[in-house]
BASE-712381 format. One record per residue (C-alpha): x, y, z; chain. Coordinates in nm, 4 decimals, m for minus. Example, Ala and Ser with C-alpha at 12.3 -4.5 7.8 and 13.67 -1.06 7.14 Angstrom:
2
site px=1.2300; py=m0.4500; pz=0.7800; kette=A;
site px=1.3670; py=m0.1060; pz=0.7140; kette=A;
***
This chain:
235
site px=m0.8070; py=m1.9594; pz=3.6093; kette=A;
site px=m1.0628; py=m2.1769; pz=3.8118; kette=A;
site px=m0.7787; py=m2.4198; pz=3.9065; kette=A;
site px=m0.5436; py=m2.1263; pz=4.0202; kette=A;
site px=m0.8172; py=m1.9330; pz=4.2445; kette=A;
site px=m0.8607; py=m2.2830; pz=4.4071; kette=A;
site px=m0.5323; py=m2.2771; pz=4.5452; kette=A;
site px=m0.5501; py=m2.1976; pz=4.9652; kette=A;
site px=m0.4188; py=m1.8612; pz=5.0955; kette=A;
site px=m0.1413; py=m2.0654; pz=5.2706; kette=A;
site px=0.0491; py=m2.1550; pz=4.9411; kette=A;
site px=0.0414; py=m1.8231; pz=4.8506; kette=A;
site px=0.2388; py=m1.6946; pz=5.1212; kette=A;
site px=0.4888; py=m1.9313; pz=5.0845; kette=A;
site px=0.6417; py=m1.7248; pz=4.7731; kette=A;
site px=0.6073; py=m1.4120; pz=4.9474; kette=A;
site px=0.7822; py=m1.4860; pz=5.2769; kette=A;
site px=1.0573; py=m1.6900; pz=5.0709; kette=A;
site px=1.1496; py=m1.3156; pz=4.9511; kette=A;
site px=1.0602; py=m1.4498; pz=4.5627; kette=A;
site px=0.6902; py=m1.2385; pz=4.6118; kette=A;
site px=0.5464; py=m1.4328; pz=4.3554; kette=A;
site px=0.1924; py=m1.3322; pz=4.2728; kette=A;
site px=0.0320; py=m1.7175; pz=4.1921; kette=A;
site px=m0.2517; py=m1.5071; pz=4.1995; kette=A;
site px=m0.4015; py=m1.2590; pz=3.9820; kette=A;
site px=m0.6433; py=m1.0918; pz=4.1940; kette=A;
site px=m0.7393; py=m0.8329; pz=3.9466; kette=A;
site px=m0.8710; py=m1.0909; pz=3.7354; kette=A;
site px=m1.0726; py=m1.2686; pz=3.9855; kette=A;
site px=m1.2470; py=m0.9328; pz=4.0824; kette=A;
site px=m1.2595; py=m0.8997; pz=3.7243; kette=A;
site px=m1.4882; py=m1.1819; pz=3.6780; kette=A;
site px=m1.7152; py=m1.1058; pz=3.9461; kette=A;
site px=m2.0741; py=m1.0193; pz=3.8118; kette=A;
site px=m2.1155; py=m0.6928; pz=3.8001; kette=A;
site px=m2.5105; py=m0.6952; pz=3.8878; kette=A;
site px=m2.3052; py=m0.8020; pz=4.1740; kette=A;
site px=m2.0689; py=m0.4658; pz=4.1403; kette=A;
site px=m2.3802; py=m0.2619; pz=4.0953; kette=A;
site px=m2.5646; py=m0.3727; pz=4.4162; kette=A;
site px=m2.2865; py=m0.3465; pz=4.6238; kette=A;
site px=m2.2622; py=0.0436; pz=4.4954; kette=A;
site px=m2.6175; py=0.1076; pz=4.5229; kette=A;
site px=m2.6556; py=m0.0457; pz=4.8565; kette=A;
site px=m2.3506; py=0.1800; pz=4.9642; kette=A;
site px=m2.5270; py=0.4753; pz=4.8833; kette=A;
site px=m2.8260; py=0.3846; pz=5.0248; kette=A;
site px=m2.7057; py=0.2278; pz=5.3716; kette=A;
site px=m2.4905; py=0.4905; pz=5.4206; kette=A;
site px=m2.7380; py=0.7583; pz=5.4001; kette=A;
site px=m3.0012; py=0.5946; pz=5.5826; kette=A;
site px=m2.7133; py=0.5551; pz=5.8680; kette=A;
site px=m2.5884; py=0.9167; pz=5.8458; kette=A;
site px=m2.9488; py=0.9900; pz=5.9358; kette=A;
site px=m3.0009; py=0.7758; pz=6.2241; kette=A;
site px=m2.6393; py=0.8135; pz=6.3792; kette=A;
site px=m2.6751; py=1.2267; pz=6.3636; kette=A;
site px=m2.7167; py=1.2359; pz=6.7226; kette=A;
site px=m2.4451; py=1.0477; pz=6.7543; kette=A;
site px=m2.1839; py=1.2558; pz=6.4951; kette=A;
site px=m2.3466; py=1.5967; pz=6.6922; kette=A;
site px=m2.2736; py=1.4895; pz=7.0466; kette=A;
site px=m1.8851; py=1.2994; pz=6.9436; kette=A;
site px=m1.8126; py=1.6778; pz=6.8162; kette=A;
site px=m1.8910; py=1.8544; pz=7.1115; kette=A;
site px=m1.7181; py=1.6235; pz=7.3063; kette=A;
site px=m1.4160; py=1.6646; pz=7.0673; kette=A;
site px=m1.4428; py=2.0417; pz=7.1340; kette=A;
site px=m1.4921; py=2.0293; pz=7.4580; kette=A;
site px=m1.1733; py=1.8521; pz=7.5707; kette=A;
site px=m0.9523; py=1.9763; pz=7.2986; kette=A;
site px=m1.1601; py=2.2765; pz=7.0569; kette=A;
site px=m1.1357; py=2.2280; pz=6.7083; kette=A;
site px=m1.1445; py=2.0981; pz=6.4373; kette=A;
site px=m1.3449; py=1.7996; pz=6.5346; kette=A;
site px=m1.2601; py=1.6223; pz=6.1563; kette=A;
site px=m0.9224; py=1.4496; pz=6.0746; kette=A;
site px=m0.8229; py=1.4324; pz=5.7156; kette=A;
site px=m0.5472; py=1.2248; pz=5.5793; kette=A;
site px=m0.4239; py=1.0799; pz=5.2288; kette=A;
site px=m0.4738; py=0.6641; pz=5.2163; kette=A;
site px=m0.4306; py=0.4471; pz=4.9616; kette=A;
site px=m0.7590; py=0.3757; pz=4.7520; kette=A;
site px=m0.8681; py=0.1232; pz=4.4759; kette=A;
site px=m0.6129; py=0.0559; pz=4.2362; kette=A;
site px=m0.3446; py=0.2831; pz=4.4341; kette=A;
site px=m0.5747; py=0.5942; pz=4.3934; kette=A;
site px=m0.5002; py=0.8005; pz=4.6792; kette=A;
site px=m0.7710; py=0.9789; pz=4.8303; kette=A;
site px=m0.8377; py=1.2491; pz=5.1316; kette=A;
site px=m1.0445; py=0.9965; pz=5.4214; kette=A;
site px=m1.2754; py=1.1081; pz=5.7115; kette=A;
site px=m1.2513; py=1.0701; pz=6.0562; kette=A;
site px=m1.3616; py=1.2294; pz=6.3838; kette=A;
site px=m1.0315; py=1.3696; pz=6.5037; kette=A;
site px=m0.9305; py=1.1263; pz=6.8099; kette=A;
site px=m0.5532; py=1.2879; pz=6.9333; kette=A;
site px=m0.3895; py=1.6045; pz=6.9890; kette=A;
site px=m0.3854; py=1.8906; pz=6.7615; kette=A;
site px=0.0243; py=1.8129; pz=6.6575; kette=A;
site px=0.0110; py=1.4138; pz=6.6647; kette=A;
site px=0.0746; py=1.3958; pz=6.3176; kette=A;
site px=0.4102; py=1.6032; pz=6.3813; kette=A;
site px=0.4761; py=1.3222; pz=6.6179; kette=A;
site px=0.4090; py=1.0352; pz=6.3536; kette=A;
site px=0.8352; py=0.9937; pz=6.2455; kette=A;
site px=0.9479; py=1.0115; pz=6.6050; kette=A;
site px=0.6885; py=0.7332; pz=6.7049; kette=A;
site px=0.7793; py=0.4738; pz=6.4803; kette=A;
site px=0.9856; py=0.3338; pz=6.6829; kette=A;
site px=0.7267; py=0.2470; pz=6.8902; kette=A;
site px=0.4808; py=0.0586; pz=6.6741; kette=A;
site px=0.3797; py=m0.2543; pz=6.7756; kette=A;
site px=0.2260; py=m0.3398; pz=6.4429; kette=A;
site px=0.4784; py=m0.5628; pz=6.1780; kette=A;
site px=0.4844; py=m0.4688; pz=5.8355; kette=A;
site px=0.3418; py=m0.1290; pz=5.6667; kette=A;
site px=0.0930; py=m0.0494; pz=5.9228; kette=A;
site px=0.1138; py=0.1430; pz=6.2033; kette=A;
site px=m0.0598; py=0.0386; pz=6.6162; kette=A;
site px=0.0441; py=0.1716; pz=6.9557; kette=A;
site px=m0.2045; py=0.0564; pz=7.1984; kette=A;
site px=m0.1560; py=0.3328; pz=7.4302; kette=A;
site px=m0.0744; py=0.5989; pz=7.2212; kette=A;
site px=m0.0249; py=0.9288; pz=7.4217; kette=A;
site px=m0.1139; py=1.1296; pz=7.1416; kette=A;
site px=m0.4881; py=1.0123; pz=7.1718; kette=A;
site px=m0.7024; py=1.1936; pz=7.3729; kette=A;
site px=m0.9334; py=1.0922; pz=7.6837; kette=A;
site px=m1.2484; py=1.1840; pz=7.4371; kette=A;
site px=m1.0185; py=0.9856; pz=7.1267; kette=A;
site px=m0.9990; py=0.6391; pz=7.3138; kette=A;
site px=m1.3358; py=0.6153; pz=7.4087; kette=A;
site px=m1.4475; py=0.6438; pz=7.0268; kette=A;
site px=m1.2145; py=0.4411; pz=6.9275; kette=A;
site px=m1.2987; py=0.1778; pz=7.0978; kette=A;
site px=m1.6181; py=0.1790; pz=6.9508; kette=A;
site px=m1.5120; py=0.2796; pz=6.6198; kette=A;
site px=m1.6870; py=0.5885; pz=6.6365; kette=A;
site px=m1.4090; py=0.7855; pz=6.4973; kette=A;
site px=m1.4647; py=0.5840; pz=6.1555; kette=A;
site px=m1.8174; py=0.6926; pz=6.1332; kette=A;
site px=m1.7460; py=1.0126; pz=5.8675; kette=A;
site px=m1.5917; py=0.7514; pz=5.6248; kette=A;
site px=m1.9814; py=0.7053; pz=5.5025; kette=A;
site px=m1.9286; py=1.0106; pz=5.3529; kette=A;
site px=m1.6340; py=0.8524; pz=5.1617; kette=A;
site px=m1.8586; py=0.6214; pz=5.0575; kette=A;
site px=m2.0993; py=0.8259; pz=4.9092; kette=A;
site px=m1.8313; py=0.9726; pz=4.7260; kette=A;
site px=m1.7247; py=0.6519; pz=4.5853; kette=A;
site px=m1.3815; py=0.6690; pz=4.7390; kette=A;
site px=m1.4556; py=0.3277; pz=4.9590; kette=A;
site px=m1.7643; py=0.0884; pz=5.0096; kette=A;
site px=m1.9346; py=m0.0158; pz=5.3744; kette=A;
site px=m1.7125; py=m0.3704; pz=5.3070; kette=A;
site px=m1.3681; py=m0.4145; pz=5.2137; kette=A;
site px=m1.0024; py=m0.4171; pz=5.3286; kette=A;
site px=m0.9184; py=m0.1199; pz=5.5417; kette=A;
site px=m0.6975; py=0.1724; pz=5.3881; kette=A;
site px=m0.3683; py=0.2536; pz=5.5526; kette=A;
site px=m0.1819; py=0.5268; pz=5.4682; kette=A;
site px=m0.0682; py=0.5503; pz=5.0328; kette=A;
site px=0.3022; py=0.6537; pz=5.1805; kette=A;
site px=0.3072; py=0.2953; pz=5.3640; kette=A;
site px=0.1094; py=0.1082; pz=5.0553; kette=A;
site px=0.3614; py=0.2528; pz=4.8855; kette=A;
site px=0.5931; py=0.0589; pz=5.0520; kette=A;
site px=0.3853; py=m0.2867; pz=5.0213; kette=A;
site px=0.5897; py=m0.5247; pz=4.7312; kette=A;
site px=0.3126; py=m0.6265; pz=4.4269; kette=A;
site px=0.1401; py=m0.9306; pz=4.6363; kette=A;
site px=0.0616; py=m0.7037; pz=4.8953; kette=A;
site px=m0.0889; py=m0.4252; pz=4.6772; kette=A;
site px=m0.3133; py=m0.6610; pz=4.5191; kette=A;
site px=m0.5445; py=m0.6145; pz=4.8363; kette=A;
site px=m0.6535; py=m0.3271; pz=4.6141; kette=A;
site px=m0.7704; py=m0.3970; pz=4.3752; kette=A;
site px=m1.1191; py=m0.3133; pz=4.5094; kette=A;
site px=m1.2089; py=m0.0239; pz=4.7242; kette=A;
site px=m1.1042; py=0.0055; pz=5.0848; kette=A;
site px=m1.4268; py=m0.0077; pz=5.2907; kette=A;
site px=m1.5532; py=0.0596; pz=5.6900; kette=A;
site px=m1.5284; py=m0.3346; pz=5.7345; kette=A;
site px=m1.3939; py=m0.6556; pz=5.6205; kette=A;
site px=m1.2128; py=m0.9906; pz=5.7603; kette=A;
site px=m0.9566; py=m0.7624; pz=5.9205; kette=A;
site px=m1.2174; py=m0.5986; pz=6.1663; kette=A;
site px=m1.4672; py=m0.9175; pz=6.2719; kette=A;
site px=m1.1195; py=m1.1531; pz=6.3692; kette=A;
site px=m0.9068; py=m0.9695; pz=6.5857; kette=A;
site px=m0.8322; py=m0.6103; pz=6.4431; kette=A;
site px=m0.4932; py=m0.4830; pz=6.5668; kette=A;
site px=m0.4029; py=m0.7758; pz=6.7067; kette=A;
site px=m0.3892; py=m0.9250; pz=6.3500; kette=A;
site px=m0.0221; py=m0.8658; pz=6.2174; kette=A;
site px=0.0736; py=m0.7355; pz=5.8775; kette=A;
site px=0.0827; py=m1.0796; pz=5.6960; kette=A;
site px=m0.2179; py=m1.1919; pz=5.8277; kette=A;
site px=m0.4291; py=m0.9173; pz=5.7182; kette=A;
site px=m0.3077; py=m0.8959; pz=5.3809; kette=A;
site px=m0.4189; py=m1.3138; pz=5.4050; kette=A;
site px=m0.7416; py=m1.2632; pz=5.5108; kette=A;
site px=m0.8130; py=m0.8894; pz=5.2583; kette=A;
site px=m0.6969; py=m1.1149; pz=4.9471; kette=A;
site px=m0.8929; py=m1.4080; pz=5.0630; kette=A;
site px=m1.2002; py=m1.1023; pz=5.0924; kette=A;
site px=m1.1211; py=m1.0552; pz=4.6866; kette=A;
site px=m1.1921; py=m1.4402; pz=4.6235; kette=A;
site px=m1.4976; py=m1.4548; pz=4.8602; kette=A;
site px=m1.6771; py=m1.1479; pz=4.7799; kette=A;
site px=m2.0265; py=m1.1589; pz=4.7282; kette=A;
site px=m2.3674; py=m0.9948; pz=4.8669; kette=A;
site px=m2.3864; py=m1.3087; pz=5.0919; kette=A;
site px=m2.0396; py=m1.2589; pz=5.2129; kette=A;
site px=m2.0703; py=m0.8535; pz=5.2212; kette=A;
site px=m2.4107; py=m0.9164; pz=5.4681; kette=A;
site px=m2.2445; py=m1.1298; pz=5.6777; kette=A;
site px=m1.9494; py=m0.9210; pz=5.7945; kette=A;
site px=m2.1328; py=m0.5995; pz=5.7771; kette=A;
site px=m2.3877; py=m0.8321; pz=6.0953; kette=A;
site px=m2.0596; py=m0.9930; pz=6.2481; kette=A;
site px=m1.9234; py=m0.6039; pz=6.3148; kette=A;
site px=m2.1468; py=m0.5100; pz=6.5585; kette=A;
site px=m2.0525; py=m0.8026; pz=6.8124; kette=A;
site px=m1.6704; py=m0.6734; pz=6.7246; kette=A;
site px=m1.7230; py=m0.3629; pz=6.7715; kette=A;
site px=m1.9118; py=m0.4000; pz=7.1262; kette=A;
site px=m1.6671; py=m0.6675; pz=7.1897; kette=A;
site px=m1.4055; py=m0.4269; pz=7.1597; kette=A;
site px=m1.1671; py=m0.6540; pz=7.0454; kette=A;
site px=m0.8421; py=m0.5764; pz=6.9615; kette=A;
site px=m0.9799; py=m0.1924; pz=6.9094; kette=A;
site px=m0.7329; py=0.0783; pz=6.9899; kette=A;
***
């Protein structure tokens, strides 16, 4: 097992984009072996960051909703199913950044994506609003997911859930990013965000799996705030 999880994420692509999708990986098992003191810090400090943040970012959640409801009323929340730990689908937060009937709008857009793979990026989406790009830029609209983490439906780091109808979708290497709960942060959000494609995420998520640690948790939970300010790639 130690000799396979030294193998670079590199060689592990190669069996995926030669259509074989060969998992030389098991990523379950490498999560598996993780410590779980290690499992059980990273819950409680979940809980109790995400508290202590919906406390101090109140201001911030009361004066995104009146904005929301001033532009475009109600409701200022967005619900939608994505695909959880394990392929556990589960309802996620968001302040609600485009038009009431976007989501009626989601089959005739797809032509449109700019994003390869199972995920889906327009960078000027006319569905957002005026009110919707600003938070998004500054990830604002992601700021209810701390409820989903007090739930226990995600953690503050970890890949980012897309949608369980396009994980669905994703062949058995790709679901293996997974195999641990979705979270706020992770590789995907401190190197580039959407203008990472499909492949490369799912790289740098599994490579997440093999690195994962407190050490490695604190350090991309720090290197988010200079992405998020920096904007990068954010839309």
């Amino acid at each position: 097992m130690a000799k396979a999880a030294a193998l670079p994420v590199r060689d592990l692509r190669a069996g995926v984009t030669t259509g074989r999708k060969i998992i030389e990986l098991n990523y379950h098992e490498i999560y598996d072996h993780k410590p779980n003191i290690y499992k059980w810090i990273k819950r409680l400090f979940d809980i109790v960051a995400s508290c202590i943040a919906l406390v101090l970012l109140s201001p911030v959640f009361l004066i995104t909703a009146l904005a929301i409801v001033l532009e475009d009323g109600g409701p200022v929340f967005f619900t939608q199913q994505r695909a959880g730990q394990d392929m556990k689908s589960f309802k996620i937060y968001k302040f609600r950044s485009m038009y009431r009937n976007a989501e009626s709008q989601f089959e005739r857009m797809q032509a449109q994506n700019e994003q390869t793979g199972h995920a889906f990026k327009i960078k000027d989406d006319p569905r957002i609003t005026h009110v919707g790009k600003f938070i998004r830029r500054y990830s604002i609209d992601e700021l209810p997911q701390l409820f989903n983490i007090i739930k226990g439906d995600m953690s503050i780091v970890g890949p980012r859930p897309i949608l369980t109808s396009q994980m669905e979708e994703c062949n058995a290497y790709e679901k293996q990013r997974l195999v641990v709960k979705p979270g706020l942060t992770c590789y995907w959000q401190v190197c580039g965000r959407a203008k990472i494609k499909w492949d490369r995420w799912v790289e740098l998520d599994l490579q997440y799996i093999e690195d994962m640690s407190l050490l490695k948790d604190l350090e991309l939970i720090f290197r988010t705030f200079p992405a998020v300010f920096g904007k990068d790639g954010a839309y």
